[in-house]
C-alpha positions in Angstrom: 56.2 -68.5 123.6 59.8 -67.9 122.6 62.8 -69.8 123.6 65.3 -68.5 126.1 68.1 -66.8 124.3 71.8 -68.4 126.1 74.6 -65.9 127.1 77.7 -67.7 128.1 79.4 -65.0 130.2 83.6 -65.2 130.1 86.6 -63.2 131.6 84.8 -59.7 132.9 81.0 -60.3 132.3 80.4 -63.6 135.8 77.0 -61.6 136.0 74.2 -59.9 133.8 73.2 -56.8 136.0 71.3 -55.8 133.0 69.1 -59.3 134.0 65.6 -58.6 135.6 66.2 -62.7 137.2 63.7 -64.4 137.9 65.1 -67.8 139.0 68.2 -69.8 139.2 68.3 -73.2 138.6 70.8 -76.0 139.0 70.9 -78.6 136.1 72.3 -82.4 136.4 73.7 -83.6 133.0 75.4 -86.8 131.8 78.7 -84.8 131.9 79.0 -83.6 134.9 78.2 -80.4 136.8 77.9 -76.9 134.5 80.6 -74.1 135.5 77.7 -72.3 137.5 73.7 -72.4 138.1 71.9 -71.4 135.4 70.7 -67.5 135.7 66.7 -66.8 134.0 65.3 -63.8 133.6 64.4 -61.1 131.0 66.0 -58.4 129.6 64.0 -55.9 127.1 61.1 -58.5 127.4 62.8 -61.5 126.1 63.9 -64.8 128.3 67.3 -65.2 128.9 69.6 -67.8 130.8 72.8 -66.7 131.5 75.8 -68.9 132.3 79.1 -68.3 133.8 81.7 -69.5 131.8 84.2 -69.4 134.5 81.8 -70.2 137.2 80.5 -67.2 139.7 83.8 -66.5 140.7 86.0 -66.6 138.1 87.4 -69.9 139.6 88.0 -72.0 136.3 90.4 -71.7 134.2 90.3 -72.4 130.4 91.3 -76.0 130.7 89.4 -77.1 133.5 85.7 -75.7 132.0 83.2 -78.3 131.8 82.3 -77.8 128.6 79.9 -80.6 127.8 78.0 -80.4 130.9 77.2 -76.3 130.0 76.0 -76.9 126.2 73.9 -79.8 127.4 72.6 -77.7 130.7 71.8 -74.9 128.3 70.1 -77.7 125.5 67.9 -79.6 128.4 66.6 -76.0 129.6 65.4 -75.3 125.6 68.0 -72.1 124.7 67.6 -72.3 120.9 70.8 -70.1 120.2 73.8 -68.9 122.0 75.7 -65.7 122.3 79.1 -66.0 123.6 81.0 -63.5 125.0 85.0 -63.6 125.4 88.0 -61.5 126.3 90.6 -62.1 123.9 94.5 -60.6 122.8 94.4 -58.8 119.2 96.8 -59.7 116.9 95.6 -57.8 113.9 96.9 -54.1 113.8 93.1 -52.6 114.3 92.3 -55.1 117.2 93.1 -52.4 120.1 92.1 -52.6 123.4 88.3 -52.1 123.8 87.1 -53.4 120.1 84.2 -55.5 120.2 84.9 -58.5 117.6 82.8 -61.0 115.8 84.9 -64.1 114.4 83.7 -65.3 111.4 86.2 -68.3 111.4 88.2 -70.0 113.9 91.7 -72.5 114.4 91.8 -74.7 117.0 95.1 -75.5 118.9 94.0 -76.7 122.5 94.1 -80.2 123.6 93.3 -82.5 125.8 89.8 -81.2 126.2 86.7 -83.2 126.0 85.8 -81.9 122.4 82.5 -83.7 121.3 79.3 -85.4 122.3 80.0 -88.4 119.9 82.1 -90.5 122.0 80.3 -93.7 123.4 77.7 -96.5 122.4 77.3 -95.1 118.9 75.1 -96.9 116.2 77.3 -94.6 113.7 79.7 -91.7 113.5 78.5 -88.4 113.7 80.6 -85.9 111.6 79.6 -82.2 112.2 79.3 -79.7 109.5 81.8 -77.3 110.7 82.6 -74.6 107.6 81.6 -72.0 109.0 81.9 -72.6 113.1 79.4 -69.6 113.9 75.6 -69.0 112.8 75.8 -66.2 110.0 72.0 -65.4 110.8 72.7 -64.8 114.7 76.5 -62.7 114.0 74.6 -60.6 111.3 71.8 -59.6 114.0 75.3 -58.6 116.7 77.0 -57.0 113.3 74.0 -54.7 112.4 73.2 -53.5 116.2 76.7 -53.1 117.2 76.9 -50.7 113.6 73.5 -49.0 114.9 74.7 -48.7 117.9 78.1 -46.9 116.4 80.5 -49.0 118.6 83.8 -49.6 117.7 83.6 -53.4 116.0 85.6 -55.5 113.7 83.2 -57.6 111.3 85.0 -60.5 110.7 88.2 -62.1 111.9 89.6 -65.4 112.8 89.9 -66.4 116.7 92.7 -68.7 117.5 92.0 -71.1 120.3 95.1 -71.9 122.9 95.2 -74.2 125.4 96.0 -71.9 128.2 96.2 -70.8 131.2 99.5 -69.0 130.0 99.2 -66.0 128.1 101.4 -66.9 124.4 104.9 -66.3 123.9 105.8 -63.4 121.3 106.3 -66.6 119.1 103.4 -68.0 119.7 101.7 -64.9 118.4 103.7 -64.6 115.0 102.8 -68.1 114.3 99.2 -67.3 114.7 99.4 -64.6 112.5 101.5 -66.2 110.4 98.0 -68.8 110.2 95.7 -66.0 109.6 94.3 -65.8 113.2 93.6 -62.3 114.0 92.5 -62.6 117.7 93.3 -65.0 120.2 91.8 -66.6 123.3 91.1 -69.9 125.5 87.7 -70.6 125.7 86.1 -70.9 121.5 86.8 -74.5 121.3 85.1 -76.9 122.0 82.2 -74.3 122.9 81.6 -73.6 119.5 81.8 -77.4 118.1 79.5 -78.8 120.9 76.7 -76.4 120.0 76.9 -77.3 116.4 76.5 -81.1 117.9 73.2 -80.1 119.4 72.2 -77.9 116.8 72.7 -74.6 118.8 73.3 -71.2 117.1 75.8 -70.0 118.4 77.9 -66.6 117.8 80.6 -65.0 119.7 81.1 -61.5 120.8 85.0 -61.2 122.0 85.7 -58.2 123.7 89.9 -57.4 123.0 91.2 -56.7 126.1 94.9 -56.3 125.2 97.3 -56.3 122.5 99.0 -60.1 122.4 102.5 -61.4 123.4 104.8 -58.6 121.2 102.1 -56.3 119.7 103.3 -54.0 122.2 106.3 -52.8 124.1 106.2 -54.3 127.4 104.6 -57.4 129.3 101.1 -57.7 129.7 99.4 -57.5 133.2 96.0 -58.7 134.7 95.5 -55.0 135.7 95.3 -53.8 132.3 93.4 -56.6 130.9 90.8 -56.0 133.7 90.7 -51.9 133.2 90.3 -52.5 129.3 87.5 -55.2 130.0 85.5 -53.1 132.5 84.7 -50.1 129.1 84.2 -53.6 126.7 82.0 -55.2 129.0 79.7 -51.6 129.1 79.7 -51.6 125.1 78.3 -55.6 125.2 76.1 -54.9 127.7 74.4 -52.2 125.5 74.6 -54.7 122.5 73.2 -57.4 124.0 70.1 -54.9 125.3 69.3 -54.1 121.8 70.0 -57.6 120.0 68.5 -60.0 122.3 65.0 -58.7 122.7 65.2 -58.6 118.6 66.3 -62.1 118.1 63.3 -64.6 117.0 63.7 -68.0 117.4 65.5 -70.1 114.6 63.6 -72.5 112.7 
């Protein structure tokens, strides 16, 4: 029998509907309680837990997520790899509202947040591999569906991780692009370093919701983000009906 596939749901995707559920289970963990109960079921044959980032009501923001306690939820249950789905702010010219994205690379400014697994009554210190922060094997299968599929995706790109909850200053966003970042949002770190702890594929699909701080005459409004995530969310939805049931389990 196959693993469950993971989806870690973010801003504009707190549910599956695509999900046939089957069950929903509440996990303990040694870090606390996950942001919501985890969500089984099966979508194009395949098991699937689903996990709301921001808990089932969009309640918690960026900084507050307990990010140890959902990586370990999703580990104890047996996910063997993870797609993660984000709304984010282009910064790069062909990062428009609506573009599906999958980072290839990532910087990491937040802080503050519990950021690894390797904190306590250690025999030794663990350093991570952390090269390349996403599974090349798991963003190829997104990449090649997504083309199949003839949405509008970027192939590679490099997510900058803020702090939050603030959207960036105009600044803020030169200096990122100033670093190479090409998309920016809250939630890729630590997600992606604590799944590379517990050996976790993981990939991101970030959905660009808006064009960032000074990209674009005006300010930026929560009504706009949600109207450009509502036609992202559809296009995600179709890709993760056509990738998941494809994915095999990683050895």
């Amino acid at each position: 029998m196959t693993s469950p596939i993971a989806v870690i749901g973010g801003t504009g995707l707190t549910s599956l509907d695509t999900l046939k559920i089957t069950r929903r289970q509440t996990v303990s963990t040694p870090y606390g309680d996950p942001s919501s109960p985890l969500i089984h079921g099966e979508l194009g044959g395949r098991s699937v837990v689903f996990l709301a980032r921001h808990g089932p009501q969009h309640t918690l923001p960026p900084h507050k997520i307990n990010y140890r306690a959902n990586l370990w939820a999703l580990h104890r249950i047996g996910a063997r790899q993870i797609v993660a789905v984000a709304a984010v702010g282009g910064i790069r010219g062909d990062m428009a509202p609506g573009v599906l994205a999958f980072p290839d690379q990532l910087v990491d400014y937040t802080w503050g947040r519990h950021g690894t697994f390797f904190e306590d009554d250690l025999s030794h210190v663990t350093h991570i591999d952390f090269t390349e922060p996403y599974c090349p094997a798991l963003r190829e299968r997104l990449i090649q569906d997504a083309r199949a599929l003839k949405l509008d995706a970027r192939e590679t790109c490099t997510y900058a991780a803020m702090q939050g909850p603030r959207l960036e200053t105009a600044a803020e966003i030169r200096k990122l692009e100033r670093d190479g970042c090409d998309i920016v949002g809250m939630t890729g770190m630590p997600e992606a370093a604590l799944a590379r702890e517990l050996d976790l594929p993981y990939a991101t699909c970030a959905v660009v919701a808006n064009r960032a701080a000074g990209k674009a005459p005006g300010e930026i409004t929560m009504a706009e983000i949600e109207q450009n995530l509502v036609s992202g969310m559809v296009r995600v939805k179709m890709l993760l009906a056509r990738s998941i049931p494809a994915l095999s389990d990683p050895p």
